[in-house]
C-alpha positions as CSV (number, residue, x, y, z in Angstrom):
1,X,14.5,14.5,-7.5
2,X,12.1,11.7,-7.1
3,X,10.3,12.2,-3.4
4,X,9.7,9.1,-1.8
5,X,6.2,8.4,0.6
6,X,6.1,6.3,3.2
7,X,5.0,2.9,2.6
8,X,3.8,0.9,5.6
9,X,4.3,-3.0,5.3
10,X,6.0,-2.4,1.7
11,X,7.7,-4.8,-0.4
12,X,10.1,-4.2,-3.0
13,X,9.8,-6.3,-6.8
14,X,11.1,-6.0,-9.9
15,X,9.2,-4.4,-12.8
16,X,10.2,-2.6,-15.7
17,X,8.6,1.0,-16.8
18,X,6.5,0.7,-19.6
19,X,5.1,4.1,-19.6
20,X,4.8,6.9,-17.2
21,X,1.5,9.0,-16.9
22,X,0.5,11.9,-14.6
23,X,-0.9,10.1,-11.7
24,X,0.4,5.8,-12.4
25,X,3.0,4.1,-13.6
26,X,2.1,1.1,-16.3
27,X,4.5,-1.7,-15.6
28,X,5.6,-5.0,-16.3
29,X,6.0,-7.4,-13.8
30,X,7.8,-10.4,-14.8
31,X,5.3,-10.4,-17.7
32,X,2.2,-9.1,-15.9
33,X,1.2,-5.5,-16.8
34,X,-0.3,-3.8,-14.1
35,X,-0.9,0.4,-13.5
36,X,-0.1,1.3,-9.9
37,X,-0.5,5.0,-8.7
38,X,2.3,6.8,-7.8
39,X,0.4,7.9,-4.6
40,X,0.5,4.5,-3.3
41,X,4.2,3.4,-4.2
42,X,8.1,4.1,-5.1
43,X,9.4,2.9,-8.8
44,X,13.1,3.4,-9.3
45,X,13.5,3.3,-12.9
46,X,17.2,2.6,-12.7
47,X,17.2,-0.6,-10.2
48,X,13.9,-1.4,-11.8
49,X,12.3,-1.8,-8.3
50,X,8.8,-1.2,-7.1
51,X,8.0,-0.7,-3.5
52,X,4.6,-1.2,-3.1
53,X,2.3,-2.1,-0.1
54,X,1.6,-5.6,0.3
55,X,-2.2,-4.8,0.6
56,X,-1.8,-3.3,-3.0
57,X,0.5,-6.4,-4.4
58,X,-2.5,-9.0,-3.2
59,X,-5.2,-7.1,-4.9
60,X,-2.9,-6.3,-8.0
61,X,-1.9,-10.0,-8.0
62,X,-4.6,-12.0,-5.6
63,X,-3.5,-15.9,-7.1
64,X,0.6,-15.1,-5.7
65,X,1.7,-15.6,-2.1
66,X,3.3,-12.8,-0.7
């Protein structure tokens, strides 16, 4: 069972899992690959959605509006 944290000002995208390691996920992001820890954020692999802060999303992705 996947335990989910609480995100505060979170957004939900779509990425797809590229590959799963201890601590981050490695994901694609409408063709951007990016790690993001899985202390910071919730993947569901099935929907293919991240939720991930938006203070993480700008410095993951700082040239998109959010």
């Amino acid at each position: 069972m996947n335990q989910k944290k609480e995100i505060q000002d979170g957004i939900i995208i779509e990425a797809s899992l590229i590959r799963k390691l201890d601590k981050v996920w490695y994901l694609d992001c409408e063709g951007d690959k990016e790690y993001f820890p899985k202390s910071q954020c919730n993947f569901d692999v099935e929907k293919r959605e991240l939720e991930v802060p938006l203070w993480l999303l700008k410095q993951k992705f700082p040239n998109e509006s959010f």
